[in-house]
DRENDOLO-283855 format. One record per atom (N, C-alpha, C): residue number from 0; residue in one letter; atom name; x, z, y. Coordinates in steps of 0.05 Angstrom, whole numbers. Each point is the difference from the previous one (the first is absolute). Layout:
% residues N
k,r,a,xx,zz,yy
NUM,A,CA,X,Z,Y
...
This chain:
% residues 243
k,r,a,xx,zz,yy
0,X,N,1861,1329,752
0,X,CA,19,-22,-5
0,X,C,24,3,18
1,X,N,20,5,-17
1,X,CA,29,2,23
1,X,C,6,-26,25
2,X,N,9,-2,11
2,X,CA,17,-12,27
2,X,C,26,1,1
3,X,N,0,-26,-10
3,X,CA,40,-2,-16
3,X,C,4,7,33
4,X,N,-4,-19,23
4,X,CA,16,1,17
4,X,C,13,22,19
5,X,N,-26,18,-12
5,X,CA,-3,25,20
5,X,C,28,22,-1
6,X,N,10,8,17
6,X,CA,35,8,-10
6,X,C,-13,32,24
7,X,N,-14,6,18
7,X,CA,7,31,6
7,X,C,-36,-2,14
8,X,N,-11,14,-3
8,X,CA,-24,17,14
8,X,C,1,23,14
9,X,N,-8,5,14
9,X,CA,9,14,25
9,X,C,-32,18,3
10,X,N,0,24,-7
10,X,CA,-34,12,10
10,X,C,11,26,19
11,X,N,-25,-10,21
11,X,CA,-1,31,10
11,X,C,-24,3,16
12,X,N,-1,21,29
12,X,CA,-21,8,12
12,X,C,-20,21,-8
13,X,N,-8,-7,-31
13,X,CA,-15,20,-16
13,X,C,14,11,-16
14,X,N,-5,26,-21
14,X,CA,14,4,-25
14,X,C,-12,-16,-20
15,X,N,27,-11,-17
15,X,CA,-18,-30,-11
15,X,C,4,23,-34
16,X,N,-37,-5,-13
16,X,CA,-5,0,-21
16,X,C,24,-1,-22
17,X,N,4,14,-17
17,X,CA,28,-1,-17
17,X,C,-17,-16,-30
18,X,N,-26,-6,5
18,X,CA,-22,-5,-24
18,X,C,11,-35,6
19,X,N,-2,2,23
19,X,CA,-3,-37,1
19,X,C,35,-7,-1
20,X,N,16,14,19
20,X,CA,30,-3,-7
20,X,C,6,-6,-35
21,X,N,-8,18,-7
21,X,CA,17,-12,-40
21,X,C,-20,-25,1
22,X,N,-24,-4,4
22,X,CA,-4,-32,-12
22,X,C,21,-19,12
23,X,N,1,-2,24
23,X,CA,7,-12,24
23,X,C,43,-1,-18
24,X,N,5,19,-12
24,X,CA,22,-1,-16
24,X,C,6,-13,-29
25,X,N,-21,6,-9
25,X,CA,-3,-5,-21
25,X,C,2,-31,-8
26,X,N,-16,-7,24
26,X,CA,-13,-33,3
26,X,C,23,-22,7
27,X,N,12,15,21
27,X,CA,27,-16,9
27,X,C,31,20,-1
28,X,N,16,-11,-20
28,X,CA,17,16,-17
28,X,C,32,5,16
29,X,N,-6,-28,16
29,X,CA,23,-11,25
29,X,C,-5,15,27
30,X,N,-16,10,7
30,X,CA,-9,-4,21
30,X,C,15,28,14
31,X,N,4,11,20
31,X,CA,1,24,14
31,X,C,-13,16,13
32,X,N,-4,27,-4
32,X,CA,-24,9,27
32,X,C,5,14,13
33,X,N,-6,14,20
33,X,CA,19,14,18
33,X,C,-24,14,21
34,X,N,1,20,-1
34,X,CA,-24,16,8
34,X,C,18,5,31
35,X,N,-20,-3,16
35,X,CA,17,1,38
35,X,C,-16,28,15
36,X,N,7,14,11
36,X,CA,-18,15,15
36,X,C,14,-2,32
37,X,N,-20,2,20
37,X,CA,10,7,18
37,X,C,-24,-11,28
38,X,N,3,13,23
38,X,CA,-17,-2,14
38,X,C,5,-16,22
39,X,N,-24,-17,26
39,X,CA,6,-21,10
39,X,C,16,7,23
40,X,N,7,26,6
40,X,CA,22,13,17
40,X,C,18,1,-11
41,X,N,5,-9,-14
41,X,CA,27,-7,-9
41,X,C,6,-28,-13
42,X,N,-15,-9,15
42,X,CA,5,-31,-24
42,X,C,3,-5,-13
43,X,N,-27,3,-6
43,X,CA,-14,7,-30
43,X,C,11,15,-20
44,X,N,21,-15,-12
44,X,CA,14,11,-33
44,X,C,21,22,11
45,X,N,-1,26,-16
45,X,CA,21,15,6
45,X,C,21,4,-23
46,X,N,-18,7,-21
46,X,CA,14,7,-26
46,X,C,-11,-25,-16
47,X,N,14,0,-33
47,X,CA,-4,-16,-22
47,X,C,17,10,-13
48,X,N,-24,-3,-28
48,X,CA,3,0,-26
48,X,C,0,-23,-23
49,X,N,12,-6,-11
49,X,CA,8,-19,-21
49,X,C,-16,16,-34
50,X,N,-25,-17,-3
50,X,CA,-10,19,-22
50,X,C,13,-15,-22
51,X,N,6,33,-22
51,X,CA,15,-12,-25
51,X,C,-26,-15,-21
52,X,N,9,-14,-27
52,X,CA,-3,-20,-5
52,X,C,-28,16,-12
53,X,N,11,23,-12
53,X,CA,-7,27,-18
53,X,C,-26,14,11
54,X,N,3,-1,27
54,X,CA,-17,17,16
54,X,C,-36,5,-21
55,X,N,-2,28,4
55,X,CA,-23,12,-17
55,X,C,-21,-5,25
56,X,N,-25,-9,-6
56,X,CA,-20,8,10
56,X,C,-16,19,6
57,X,N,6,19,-9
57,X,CA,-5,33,14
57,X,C,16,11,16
58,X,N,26,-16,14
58,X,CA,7,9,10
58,X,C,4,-4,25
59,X,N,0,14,24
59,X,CA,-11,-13,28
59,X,C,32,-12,1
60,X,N,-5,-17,17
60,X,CA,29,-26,13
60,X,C,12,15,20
61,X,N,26,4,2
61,X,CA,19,11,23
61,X,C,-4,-22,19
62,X,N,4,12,24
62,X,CA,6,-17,36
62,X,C,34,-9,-4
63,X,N,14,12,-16
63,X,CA,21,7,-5
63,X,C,16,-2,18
64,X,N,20,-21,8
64,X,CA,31,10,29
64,X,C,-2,-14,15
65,X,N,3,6,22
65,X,CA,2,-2,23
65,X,C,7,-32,4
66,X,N,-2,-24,22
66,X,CA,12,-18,0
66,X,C,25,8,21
67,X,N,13,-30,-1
67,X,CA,35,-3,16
67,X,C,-9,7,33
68,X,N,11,24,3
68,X,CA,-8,7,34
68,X,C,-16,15,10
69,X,N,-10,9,-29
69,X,CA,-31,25,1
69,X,C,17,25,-12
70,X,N,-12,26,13
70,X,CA,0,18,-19
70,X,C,-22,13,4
71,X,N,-7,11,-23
71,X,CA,-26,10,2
71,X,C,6,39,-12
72,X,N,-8,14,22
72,X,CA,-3,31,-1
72,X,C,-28,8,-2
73,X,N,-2,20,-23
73,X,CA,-18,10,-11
73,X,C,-3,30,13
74,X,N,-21,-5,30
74,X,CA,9,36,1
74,X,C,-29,14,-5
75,X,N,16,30,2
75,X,CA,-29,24,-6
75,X,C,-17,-1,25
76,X,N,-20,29,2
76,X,CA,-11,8,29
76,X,C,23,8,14
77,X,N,11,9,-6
77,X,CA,31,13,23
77,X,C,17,-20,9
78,X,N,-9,-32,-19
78,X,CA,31,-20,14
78,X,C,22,-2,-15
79,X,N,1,19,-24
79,X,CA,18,12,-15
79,X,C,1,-27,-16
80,X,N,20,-12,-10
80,X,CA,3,-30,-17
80,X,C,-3,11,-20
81,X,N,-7,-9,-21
81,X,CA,-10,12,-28
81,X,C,15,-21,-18
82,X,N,16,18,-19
82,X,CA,20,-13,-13
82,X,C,-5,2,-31
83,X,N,-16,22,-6
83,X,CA,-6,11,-34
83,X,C,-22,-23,-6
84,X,N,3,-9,-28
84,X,CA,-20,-11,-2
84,X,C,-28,7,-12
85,X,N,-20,-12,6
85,X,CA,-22,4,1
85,X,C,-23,23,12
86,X,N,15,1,21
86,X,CA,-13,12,31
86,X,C,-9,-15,20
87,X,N,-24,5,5
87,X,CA,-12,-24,16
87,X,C,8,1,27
88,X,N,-1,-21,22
88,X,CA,6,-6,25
88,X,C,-5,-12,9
89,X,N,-3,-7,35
89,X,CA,2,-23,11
89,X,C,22,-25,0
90,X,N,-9,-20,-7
90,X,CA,23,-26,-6
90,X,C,2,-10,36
91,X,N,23,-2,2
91,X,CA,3,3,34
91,X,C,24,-29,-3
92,X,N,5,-18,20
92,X,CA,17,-21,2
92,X,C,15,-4,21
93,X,N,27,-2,2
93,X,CA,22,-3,12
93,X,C,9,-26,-17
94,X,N,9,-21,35
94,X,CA,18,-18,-10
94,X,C,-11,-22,26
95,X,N,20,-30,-14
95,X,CA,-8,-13,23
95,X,C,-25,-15,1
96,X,N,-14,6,-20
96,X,CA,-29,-14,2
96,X,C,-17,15,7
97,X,N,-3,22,17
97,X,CA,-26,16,20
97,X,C,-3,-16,24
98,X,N,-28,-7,-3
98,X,CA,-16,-12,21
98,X,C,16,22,31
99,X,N,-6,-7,18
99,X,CA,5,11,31
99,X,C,-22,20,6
100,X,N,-22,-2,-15
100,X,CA,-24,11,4
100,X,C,-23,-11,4
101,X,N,-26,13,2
101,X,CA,-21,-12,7
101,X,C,-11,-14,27
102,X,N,-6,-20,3
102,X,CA,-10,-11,28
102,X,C,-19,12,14
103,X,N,7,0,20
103,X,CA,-13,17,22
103,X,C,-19,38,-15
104,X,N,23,6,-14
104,X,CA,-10,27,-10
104,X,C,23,17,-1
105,X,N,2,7,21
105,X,CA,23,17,2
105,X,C,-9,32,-22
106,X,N,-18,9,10
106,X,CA,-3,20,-27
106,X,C,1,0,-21
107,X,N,-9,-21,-10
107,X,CA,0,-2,-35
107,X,C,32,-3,2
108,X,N,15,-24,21
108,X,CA,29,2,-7
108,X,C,11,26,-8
109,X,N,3,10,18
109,X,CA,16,32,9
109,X,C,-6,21,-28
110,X,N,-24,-4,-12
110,X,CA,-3,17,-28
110,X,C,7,-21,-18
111,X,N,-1,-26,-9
111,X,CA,5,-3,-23
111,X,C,26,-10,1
112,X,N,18,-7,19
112,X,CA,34,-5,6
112,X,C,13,18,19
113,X,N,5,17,-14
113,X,CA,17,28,-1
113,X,C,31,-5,0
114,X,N,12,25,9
114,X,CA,20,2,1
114,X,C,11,7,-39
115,X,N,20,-2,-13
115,X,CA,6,-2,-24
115,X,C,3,35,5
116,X,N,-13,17,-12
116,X,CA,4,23,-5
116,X,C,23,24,-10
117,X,N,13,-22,-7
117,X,CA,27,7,-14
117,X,C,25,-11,13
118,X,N,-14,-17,19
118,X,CA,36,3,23
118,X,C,-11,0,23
119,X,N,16,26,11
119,X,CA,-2,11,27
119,X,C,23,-15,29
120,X,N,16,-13,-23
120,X,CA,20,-18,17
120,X,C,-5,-18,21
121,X,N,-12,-15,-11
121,X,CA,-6,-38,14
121,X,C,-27,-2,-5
122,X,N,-4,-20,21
122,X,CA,-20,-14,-10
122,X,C,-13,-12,-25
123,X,N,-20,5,-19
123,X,CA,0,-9,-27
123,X,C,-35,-5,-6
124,X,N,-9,-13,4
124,X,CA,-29,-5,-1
124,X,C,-8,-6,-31
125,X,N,-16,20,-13
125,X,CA,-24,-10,-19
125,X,C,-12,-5,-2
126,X,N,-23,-6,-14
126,X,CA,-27,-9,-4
126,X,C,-16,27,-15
127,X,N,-17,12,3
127,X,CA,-14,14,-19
127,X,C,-29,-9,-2
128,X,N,10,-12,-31
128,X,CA,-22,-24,-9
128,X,C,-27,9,-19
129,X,N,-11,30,11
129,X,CA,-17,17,-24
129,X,C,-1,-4,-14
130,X,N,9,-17,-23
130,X,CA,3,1,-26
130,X,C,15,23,-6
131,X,N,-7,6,-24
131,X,CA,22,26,-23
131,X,C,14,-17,-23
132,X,N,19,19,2
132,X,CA,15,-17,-34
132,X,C,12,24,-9
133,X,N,16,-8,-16
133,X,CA,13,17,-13
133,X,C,22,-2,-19
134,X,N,29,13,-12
134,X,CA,20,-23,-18
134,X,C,-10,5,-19
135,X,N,-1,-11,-13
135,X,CA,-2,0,-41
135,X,C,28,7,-10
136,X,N,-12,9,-30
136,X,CA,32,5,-16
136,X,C,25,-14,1
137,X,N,-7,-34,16
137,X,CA,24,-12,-3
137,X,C,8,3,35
138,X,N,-10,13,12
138,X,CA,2,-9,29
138,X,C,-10,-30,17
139,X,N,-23,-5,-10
139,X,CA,-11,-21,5
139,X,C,-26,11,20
140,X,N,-5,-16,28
140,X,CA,-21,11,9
140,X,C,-38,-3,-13
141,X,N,-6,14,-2
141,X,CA,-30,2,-1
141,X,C,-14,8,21
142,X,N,-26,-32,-5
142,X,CA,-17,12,15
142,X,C,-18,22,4
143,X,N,-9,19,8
143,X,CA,-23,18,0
143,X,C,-19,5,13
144,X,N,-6,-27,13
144,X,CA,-30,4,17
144,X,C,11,3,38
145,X,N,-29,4,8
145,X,CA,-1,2,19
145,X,C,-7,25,22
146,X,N,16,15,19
146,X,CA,0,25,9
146,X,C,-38,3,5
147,X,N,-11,-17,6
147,X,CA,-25,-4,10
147,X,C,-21,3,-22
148,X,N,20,-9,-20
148,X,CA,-18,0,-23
148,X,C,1,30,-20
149,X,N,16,17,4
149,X,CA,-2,23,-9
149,X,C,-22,20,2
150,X,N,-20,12,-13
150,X,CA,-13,24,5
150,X,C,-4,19,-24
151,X,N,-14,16,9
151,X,CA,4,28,-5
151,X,C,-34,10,-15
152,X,N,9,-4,-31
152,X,CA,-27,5,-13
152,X,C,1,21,-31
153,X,N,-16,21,6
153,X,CA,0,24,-12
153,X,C,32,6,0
154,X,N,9,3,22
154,X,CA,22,14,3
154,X,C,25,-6,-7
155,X,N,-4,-32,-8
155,X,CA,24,-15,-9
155,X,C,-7,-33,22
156,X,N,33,3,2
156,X,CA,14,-25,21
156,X,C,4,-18,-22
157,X,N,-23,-28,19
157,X,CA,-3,-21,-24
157,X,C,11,-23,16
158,X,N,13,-17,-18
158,X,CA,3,-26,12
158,X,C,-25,-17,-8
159,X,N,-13,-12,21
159,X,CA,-24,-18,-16
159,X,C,13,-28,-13
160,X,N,18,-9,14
160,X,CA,23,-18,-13
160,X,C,2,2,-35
161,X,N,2,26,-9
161,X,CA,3,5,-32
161,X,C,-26,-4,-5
162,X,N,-24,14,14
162,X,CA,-16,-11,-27
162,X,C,-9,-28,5
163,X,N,7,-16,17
163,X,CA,-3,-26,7
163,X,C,15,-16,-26
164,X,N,24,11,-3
164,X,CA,19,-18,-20
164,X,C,-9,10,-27
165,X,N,-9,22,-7
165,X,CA,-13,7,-23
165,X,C,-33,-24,-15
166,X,N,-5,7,28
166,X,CA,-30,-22,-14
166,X,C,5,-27,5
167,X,N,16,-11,14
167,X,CA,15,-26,-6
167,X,C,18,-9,-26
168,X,N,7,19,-7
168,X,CA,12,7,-27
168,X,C,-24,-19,-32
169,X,N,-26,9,20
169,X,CA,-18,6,-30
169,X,C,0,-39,5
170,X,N,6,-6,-36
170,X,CA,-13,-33,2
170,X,C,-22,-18,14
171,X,N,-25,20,-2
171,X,CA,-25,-9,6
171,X,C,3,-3,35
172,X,N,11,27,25
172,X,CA,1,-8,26
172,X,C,18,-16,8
173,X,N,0,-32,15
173,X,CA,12,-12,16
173,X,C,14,12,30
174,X,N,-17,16,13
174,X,CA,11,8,25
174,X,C,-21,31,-1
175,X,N,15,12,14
175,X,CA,-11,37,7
175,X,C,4,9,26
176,X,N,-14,8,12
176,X,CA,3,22,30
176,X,C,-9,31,-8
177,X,N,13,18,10
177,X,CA,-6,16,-6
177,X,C,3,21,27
178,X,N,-33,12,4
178,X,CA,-1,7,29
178,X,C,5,30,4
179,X,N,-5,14,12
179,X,CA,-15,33,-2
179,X,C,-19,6,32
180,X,N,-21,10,-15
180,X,CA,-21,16,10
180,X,C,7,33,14
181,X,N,11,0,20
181,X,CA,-6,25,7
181,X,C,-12,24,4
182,X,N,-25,-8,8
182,X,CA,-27,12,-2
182,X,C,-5,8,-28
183,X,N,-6,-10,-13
183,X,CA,-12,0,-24
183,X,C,24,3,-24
184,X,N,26,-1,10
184,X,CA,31,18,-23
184,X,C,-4,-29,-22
185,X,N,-8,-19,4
185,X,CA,2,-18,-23
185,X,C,16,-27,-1
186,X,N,14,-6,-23
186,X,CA,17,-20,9
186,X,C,-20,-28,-18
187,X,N,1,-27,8
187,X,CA,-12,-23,0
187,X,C,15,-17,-14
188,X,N,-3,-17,-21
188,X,CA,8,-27,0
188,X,C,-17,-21,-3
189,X,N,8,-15,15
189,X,CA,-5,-33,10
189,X,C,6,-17,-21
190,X,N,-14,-15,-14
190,X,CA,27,-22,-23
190,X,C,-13,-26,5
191,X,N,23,-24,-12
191,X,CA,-20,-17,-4
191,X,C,5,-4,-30
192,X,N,-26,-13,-21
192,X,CA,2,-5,-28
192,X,C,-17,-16,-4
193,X,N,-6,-14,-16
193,X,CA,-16,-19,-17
193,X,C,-32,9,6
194,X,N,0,25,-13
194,X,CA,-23,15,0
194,X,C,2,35,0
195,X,N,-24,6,7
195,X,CA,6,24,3
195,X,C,4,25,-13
196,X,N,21,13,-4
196,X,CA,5,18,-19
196,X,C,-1,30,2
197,X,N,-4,10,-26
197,X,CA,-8,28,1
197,X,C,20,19,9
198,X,N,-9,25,22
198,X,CA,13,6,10
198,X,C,19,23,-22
199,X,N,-23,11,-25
199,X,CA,13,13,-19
199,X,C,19,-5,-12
200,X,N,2,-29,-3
200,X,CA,22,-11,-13
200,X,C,22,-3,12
201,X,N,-3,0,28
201,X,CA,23,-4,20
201,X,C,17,19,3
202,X,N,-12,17,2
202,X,CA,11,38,2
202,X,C,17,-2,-21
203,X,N,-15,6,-23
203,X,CA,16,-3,-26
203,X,C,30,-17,-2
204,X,N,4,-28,10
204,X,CA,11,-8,-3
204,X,C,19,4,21
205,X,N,-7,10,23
205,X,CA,24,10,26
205,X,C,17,25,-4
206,X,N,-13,13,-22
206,X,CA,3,26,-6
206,X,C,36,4,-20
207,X,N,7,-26,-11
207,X,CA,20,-3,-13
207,X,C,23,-12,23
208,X,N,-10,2,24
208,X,CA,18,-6,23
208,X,C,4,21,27
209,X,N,-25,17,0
209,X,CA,-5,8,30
209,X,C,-13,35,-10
210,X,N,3,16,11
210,X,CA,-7,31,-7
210,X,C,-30,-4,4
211,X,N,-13,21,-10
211,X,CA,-33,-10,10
211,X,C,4,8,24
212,X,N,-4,24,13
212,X,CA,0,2,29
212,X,C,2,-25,25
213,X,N,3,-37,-14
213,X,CA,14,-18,8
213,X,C,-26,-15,-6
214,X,N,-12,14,-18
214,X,CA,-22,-29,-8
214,X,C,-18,-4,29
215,X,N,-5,-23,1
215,X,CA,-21,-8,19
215,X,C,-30,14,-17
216,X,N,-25,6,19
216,X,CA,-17,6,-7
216,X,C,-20,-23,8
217,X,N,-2,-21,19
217,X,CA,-20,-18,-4
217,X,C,21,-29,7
218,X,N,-17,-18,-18
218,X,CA,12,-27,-4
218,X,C,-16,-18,9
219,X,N,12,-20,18
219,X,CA,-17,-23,9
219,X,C,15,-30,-16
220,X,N,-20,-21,-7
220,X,CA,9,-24,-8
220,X,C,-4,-23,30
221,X,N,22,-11,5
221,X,CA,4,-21,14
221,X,C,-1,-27,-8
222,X,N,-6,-14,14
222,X,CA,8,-34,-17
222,X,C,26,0,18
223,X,N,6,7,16
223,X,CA,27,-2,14
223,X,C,7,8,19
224,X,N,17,18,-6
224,X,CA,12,13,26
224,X,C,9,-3,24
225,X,N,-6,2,33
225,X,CA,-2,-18,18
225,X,C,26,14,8
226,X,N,17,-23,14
226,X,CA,21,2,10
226,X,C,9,-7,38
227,X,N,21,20,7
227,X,CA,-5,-9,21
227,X,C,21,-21,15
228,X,N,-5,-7,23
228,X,CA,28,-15,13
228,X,C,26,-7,-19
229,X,N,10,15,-8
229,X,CA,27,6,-16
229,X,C,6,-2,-21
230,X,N,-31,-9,-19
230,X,CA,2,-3,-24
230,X,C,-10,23,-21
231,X,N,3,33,20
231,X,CA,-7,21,-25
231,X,C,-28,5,2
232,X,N,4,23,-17
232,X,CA,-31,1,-14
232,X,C,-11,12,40
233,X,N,-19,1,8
233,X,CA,-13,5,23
233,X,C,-9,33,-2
234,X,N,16,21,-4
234,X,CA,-19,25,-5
234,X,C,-13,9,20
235,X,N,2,-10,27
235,X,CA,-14,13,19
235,X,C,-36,-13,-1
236,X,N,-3,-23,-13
236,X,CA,-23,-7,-3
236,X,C,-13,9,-26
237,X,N,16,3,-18
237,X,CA,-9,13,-19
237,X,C,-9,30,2
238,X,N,7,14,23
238,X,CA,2,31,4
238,X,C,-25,-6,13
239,X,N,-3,-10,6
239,X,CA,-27,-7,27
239,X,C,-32,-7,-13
240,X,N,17,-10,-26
240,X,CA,-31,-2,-26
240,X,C,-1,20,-16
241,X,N,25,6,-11
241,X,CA,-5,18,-17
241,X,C,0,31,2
242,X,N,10,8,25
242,X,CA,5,34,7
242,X,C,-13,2,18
């Protein structure tokens, strides 16, 4: 049921479902949404996106530009700013909303607020916020996961981030984690659903999104995925049950 009053919605913290966004559009015709990314070193919001009215549900949501006072540099392993689109990178932040640093942690400071790599002039402090992004065809930023979250299975560099957004994709899962097993070369998903579903059918249906080499090989059902302090999904407790 729409919400005459409702005039702008604001999501972020997670990548929000593009399944529940078109209802969430569909339902309220007035309304605005505006997808925010950005981390609590920087207070909070860095970039935003204004989703069009049109927006397809297969298709993942841009972080899209930068806000008034931010810029956000996308660099390689070398530091090198990455300008072509759709080359992945670290999303790094300059501007006047970088925290001073961490309290009483001078180390973590000193690695994650750096000198800006690209001017050797002055003083110029960033943030390097492990996230990856990347531009899209219109020059809009995308998200792509997390540096932490990358590994390395049958010889291909996976974001677990994709097949996370892939089985969130499917109608039937509400929420997905998606882990990897080192020992044992196998990657996991976590979901929560109604009831529990076949893993054959799941494959199948990820398969029109994600290479197989991507499929998860064992699936766990949750009634709900535990979260931590911050609101996200908790993977270090989940790694601790399930790997």
């Amino acid at each position: 049921m729409p919400v005459t009053s409702l005039r702008t919605v604001f999501f972020a913290g997670e990548v929000f479902p593009t399944k529940h966004l078109n209802y969430w559009i569909i339902q309220n015709p007035k309304t605005a949404f505006v997808n925010l990314w950005g981390p609590i070193e920087t207070t909070i919001d860095s970039t935003y996106f204004i989703v069009d009215r049109d927006f397809q549900d297969n298709e993942p949501i841009p972080i899209g530009l930068p806000c008034k006072n931010t810029d956000i540099l996308i660099l390689d392993e070398e530091d090198e700013l990455i300008i072509s689109q759709n080359k992945l990178g670290e999303l790094c932040v300059r501007g006047s909303s970088l925290a001073l640093g961490y309290y009483n942690n001078d180390e973590q400071t000193l690695k994650a607020f750096t000198q800006n790599p690209l001017n050797h002039s002055y003083p110029d402090k960033i943030y390097r916020t492990g996230d990856l992004g990347y531009l899209n065809e219109n020059n809009e930023i995308m998200f792509g996961g997390r540096k932490d979250f990358q590994i390395k299975h049958q010889g291909y560099r996976i974001e677990l981030s994709e097949i996370e957004t892939a089985f969130l994709s499917l109608p039937e899962i509400y929420n997905a984690c998606a882990l990897y097993n080192k020992d044992l070369k196998e990657i996991i998903i976590i979901y929560e659903a109604e009831c529990e579903l076949s893993p054959l059918d799941l494959r199948q249906q990820a398969l029109a999104m994600i290479p197989k080499y991507m499929l998860p090989t064992k699936f766990y059902l949750r009634e709900s995925l535990p979260r931590n302090p911050n609101g996200k999904i908790d993977r270090k407790f989940l790694s601790r049950e399930y790997l």
